[in-house]
LUMBA-560226 format. One record per residue (C-alpha): x, y, z; residue in three letters. Coordinates in steps of 0.25 Angstrom, whole numbers, padded with zeros to 4 digits, always signed. Each point is the difference from the previous one (the first is absolute). Layout:
<sites>
XYZALA/...
</sites>
This chain:
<sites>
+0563+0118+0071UNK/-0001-0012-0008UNK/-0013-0002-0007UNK/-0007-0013-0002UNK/+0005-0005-0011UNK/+0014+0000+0004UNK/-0008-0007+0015UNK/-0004-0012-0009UNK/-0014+0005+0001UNK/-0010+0001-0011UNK/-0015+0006+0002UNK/-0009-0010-0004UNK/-0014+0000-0007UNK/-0007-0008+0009UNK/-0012-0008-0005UNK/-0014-0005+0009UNK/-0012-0007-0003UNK/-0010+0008-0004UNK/-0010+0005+0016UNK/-0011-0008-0001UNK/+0010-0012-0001UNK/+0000-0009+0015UNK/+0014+0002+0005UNK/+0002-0011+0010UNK/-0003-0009-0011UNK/+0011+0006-0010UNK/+0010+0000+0010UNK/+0009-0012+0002UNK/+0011-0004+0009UNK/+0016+0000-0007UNK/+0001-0011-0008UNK/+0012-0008+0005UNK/-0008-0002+0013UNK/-0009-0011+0005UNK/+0009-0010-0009UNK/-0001-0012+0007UNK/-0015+0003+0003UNK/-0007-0002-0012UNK/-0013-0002+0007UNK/+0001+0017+0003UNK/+0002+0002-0012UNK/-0013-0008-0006UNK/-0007+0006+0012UNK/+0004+0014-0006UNK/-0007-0004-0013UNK/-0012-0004+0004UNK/-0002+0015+0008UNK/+0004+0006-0012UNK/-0009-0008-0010UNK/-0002+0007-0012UNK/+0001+0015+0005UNK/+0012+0009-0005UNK/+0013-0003+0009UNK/+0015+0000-0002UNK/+0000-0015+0004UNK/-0003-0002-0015UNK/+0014+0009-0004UNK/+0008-0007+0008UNK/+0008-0013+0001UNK/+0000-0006+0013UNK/+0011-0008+0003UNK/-0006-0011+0006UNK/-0002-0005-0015UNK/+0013+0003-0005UNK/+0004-0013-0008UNK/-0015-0005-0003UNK/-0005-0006-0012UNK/-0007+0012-0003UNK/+0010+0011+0004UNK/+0002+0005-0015UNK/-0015+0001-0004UNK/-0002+0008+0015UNK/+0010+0007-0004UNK/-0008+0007-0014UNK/-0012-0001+0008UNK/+0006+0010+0009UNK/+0006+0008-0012UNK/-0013+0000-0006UNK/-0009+0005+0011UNK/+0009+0013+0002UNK/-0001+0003-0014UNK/-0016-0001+0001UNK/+0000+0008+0014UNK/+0007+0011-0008UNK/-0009-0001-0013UNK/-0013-0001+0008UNK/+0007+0013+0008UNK/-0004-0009+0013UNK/+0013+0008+0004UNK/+0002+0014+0001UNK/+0010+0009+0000UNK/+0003+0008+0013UNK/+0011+0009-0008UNK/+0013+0001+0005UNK/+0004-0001+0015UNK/+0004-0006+0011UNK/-0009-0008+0010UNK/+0001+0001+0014UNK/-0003-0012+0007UNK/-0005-0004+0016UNK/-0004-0016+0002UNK/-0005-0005+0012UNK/+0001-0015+0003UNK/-0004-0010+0013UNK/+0016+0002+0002UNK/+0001+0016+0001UNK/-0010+0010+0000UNK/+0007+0008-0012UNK/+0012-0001-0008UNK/+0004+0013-0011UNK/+0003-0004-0013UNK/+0003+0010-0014UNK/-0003-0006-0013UNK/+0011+0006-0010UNK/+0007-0007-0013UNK/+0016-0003+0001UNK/+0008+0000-0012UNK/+0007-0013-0003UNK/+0011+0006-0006UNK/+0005+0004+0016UNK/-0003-0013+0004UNK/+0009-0010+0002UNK/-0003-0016+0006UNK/+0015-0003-0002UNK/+0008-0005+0013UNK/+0011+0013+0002UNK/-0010+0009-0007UNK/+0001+0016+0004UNK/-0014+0003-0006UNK/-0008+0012+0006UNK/-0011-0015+0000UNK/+0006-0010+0003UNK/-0004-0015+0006UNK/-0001-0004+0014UNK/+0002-0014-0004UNK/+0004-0010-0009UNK/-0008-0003-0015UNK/-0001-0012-0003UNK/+0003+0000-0015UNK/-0008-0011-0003UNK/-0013+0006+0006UNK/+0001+0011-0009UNK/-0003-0005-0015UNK/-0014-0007+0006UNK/-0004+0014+0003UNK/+0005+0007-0014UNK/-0010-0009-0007UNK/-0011+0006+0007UNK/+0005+0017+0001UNK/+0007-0002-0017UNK/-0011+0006-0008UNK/-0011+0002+0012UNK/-0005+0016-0002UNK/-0002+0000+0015UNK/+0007-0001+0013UNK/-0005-0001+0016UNK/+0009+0002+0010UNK/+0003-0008+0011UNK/+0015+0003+0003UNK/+0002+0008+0012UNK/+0013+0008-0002UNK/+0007+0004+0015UNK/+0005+0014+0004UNK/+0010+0002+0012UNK/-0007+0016+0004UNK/-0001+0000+0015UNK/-0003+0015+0000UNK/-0011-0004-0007UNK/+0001+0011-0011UNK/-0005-0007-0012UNK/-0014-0009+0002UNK/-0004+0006+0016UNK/-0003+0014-0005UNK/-0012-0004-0009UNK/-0008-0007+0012UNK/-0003+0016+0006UNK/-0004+0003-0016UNK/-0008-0012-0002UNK/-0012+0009+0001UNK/+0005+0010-0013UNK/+0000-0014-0008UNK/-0010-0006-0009UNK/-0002-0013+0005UNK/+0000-0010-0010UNK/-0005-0011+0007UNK/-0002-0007+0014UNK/-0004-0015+0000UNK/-0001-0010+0010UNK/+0010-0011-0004UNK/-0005-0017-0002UNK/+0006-0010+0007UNK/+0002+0006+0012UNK/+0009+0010-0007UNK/-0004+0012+0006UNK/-0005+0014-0004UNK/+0008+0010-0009UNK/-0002+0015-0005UNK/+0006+0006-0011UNK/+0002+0015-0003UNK/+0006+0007-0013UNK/+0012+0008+0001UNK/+0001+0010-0011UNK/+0002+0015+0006UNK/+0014+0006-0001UNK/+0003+0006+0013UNK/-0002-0014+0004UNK/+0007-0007-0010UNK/+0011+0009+0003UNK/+0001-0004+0014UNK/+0002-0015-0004UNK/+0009+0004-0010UNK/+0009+0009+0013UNK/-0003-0014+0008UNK/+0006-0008-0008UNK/+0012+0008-0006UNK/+0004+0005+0014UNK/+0002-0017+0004UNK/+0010+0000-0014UNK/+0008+0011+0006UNK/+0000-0004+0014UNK/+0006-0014-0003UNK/+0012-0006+0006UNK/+0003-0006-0012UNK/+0005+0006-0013UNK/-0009-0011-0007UNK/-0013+0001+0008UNK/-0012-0008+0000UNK/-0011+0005+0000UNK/-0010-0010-0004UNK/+0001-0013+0006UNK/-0010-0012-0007UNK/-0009-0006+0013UNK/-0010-0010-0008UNK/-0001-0001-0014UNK/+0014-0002-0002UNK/-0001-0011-0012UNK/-0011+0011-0005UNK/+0010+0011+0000UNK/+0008-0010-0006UNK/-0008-0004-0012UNK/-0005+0014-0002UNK/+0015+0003-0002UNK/+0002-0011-0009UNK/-0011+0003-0008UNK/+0005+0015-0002UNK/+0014-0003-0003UNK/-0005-0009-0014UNK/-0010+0010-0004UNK/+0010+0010+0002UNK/+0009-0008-0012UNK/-0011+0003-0009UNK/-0001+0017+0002UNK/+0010+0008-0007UNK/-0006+0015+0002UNK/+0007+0005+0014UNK/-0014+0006+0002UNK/-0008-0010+0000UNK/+0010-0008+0010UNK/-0002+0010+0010UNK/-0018+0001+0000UNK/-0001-0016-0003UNK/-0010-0004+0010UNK/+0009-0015-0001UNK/+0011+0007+0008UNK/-0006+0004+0013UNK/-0008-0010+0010UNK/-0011+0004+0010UNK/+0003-0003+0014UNK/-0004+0003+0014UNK/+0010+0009+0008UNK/+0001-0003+0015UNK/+0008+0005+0011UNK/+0006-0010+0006UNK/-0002+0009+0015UNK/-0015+0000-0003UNK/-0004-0006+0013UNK/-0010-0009-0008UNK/+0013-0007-0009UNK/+0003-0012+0008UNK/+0008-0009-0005UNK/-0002-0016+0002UNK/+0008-0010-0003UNK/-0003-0009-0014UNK/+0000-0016+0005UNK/+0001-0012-0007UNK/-0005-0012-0001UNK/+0007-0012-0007UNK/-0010-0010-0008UNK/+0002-0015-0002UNK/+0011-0002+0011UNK/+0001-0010+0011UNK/+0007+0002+0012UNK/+0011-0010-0004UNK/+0004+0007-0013UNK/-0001+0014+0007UNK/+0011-0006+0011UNK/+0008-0008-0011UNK/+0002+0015-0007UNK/+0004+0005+0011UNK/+0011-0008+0002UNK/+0003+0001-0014UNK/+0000+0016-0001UNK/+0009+0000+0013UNK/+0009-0008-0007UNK/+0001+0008-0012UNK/+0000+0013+0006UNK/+0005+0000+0013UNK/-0011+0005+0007UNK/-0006-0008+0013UNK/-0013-0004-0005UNK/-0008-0007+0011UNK/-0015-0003+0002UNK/-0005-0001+0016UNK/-0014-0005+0003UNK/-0009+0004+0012UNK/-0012-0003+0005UNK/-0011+0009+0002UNK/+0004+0004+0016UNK/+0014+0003-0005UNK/+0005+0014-0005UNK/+0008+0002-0012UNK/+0014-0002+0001UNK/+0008+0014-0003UNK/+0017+0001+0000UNK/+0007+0012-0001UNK/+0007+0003-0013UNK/-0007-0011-0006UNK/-0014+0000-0011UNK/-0012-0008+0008UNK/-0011+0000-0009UNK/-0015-0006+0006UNK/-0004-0011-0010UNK/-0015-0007+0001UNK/-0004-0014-0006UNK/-0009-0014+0001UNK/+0011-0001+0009UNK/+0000+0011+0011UNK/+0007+0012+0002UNK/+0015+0001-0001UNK/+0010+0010-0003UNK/+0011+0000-0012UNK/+0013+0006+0006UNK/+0012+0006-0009UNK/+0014+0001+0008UNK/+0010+0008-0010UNK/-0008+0004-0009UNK/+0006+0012-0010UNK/-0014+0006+0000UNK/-0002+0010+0008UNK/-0015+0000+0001UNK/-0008-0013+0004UNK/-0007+0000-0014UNK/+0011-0001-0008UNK/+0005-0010+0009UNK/-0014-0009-0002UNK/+0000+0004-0016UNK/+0014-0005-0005UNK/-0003-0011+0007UNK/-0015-0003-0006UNK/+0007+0002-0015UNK/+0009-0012+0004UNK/-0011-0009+0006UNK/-0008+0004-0014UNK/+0012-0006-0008UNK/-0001-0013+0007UNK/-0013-0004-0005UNK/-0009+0008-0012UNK/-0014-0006+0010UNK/+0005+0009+0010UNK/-0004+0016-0002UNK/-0001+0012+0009UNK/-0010+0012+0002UNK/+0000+0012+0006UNK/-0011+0004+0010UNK/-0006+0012+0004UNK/-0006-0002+0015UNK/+0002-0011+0010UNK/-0011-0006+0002UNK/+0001-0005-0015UNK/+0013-0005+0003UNK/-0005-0008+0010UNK/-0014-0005-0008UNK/+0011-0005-0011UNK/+0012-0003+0009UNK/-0010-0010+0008UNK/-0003-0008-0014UNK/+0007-0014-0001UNK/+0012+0003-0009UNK/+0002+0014+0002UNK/+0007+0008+0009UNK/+0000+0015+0005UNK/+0010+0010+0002UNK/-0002+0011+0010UNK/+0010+0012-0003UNK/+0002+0011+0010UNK/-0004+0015-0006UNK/+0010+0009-0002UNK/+0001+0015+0003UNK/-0004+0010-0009UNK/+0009+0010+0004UNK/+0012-0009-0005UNK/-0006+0001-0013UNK/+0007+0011-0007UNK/+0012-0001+0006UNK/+0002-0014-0002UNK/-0003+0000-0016UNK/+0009+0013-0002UNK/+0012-0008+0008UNK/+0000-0015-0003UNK/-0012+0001-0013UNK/-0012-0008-0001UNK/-0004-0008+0012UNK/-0004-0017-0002UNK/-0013-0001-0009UNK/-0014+0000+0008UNK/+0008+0005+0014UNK/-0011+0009+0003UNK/-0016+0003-0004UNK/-0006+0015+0003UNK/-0012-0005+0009UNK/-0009-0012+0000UNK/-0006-0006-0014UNK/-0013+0007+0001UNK/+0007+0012+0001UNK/+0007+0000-0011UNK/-0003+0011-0012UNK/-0014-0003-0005UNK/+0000+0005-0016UNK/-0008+0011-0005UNK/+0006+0011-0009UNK/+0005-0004-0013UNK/+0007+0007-0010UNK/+0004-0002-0015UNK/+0013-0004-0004UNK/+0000-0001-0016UNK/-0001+0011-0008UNK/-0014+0005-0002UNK/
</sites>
């Protein structure tokens, strides 16, 4: 049987605040959500005024490319090292943690807290990594997030790492042994986030079992490459943490040390993808300082360049949408109304690729015009609605496809899917060191 090392799996030394310290105001939502809200995020300060929370170790993205990005950026670096000197963190040795968080969207979804190593990670497009991405990395979004993990003695996970185990052998078996585990926490969540429980998994028999789990998923493969791990959110995290490893790694020359530094593994949350609480939805856009005219005038442009129909179709309210068979229609909402955008021959298979090559051309037409991605429809059409804006609705996409579509044609188009709604997202709480001590 393989053991976890050669699974890609590490057993982390996990760190929480100390008991008497108010959870609901340490845990915070994943940072790369909420970024074209920056009023939730203000909102989330003032609840968390001066009391210990991780908001004060994280970025959020909603200020990337401030003024004051590179002072938040040592404020954050600072605060960890004082959470540690002050021993507001404690150490909960080593272990896994097993996870159960209920949201307004589903009443429980299963989570396991273990660390991956990065060296069996691999973002690459074509990559056979036992972890691999699910979608494209922006390259560009990654030396942004080096500044901020390069030199930081903590990380907090948000990333939420996929596995295909319909038998349910890996994560399902610890929901009947909850009751044999310490539980290390159970908070309700703010910002309508929910409620989460927490509890540590240290024994053997038990570790043992996941261990079987997940060794028995390697043997079972159709493939002589199998994934096993496959990045849900947190892919530019994954990324960075990655990026981070493979320059420390330049500086070690003792084989030993290469194999315990705490640089090379990253904390995620493992999820099975047939956990009846792991919906995914679709990621929309929504296109920022564009009029009607110049979205019609691209379109004639990128048909002309590509080959592919590109049309626009306005309704009225008491019409429905227009839909064509072999053809993308995508639901779009402005000052203007309600319309569709309709792709004929496109080459993508999926509707989002379709709509995502074709905003990367509408953003070369004009450096005003720029594009975010939006977790939840009625945000799309708040911002959608706004003079110069307009949103994009994508369909969801089945989970089931997944796997099997990364093994055979690689990494799907970048934001095609979002594992739940916003609020639902991973909310931090462990932290673990990741310099030397």
């Amino acid at each position: 049987m393989m053991n976890f090392a050669e699974l890609g799996i590490h057993i982390p030394e996990i760190h929480l605040p100390q008991p008497e310290i108010d959870l609901k105001k340490w845990a915070v939502v994943a940072c790369d959500q909420y970024t074209s809200q920056l009023e939730y995020w203000e909102e989330l300060a003032r609840l968390v005024g001066n009391a210990p929370s991780t908001l004060k170790l994280i970025f959020p993205e909603v200020y990337l490319g401030t003024s004051d990005e590179s002072l938040r950026i040592e404020q954050i670096k600072q605060q960890m090292q004082k959470y540690l000197e002050t021993k507001l963190l404690v150490s909960q040795g080593a272990g896994f943690v097993y996870v159960e968080r209920q949201t307004s969207h589903h009443k429980l979804r299963k989570g396991l807290i273990v660390a991956l190593d990065l060296e069996c990670y691999d973002y690459r497009p074509g990559a056979n990594s036992l972890i691999r991405a699910t979608e494209g990395t922006v390259l560009e979004r990654i030396p942004p997030r080096v500044k901020i993990r390069m030199g930081a003695c903590l990380e907090l996970p948000h990333i939420m790492v996929l596995l295909d185990d319909p038998k349910q052998q890996v994560i399902e078996p610890l929901t009947n042994k909850r009751n044999e585990l310490k539980k290390l926490y159970e908070t309700d969540l703010m910002m309508e986030g929910g409620r989460v429980t927490g509890y540590q998994v240290q024994d053997d028999a038990i570790l043992t079992g996941i261990n079987v789990g997940l060794a028995n998923l390697v043997a079972n493969a159709a493939t002589e490459n199998p994934l096993l791990f496959a990045v849900g959110d947190g892919n530019h995290s994954l990324a960075t943490a990655k990026a981070v490893w493979e320059e420390t790694k330049l500086k070690i020359s003792s084989v030993e040390e290469l194999s315990i530094h705490p640089a090379r593994y990253a904390l995620v949350e493992l999820v099975n993808l047939h956990d009846p609480g792991m919906v995914f939805e679709p990621i929309h856009r929504v296109v920022f300082n564009c009029q009607l005219e110049a979205l019609q005038e691209a379109a004639t442009r990128y048909t002309a360049k590509t080959g592919t129909e590109v049309s626009l179709d306005l309704i009225n309210e008491s019409e429905d949408l227009k839909q064509l068979d072999e053809a993308h229609c995508v639901e779009l909402i402005g000052s203007f109304g309600r319309g569709s955008l309709i792709f004929e021959h496109s080459k993508f298979q999926l509707a989002v690729g379709a709509v995502q090559d074709f905003l990367d051309y509408l953003m070369t037409l004009s450096p005003k015009i720029s594009v975010d991605y939006i977790h939840g429809a009625e945000v799309v059409q708040e911002l959608g609605s706004h003079t110069g804006n307009i949103g994009f609705y994508l369909p969801p996409m089945e989970k089931t496809d997944l796997f099997k579509t990364v093994i055979k044609e690689g990494v799907l188009p970048r934001k095609t899917f979002s594992m739940g709604e916003a609020a639902e997202k991973r909310f931090y709480l462990e932290t673990r060191k990741i310099i030397p001590v």
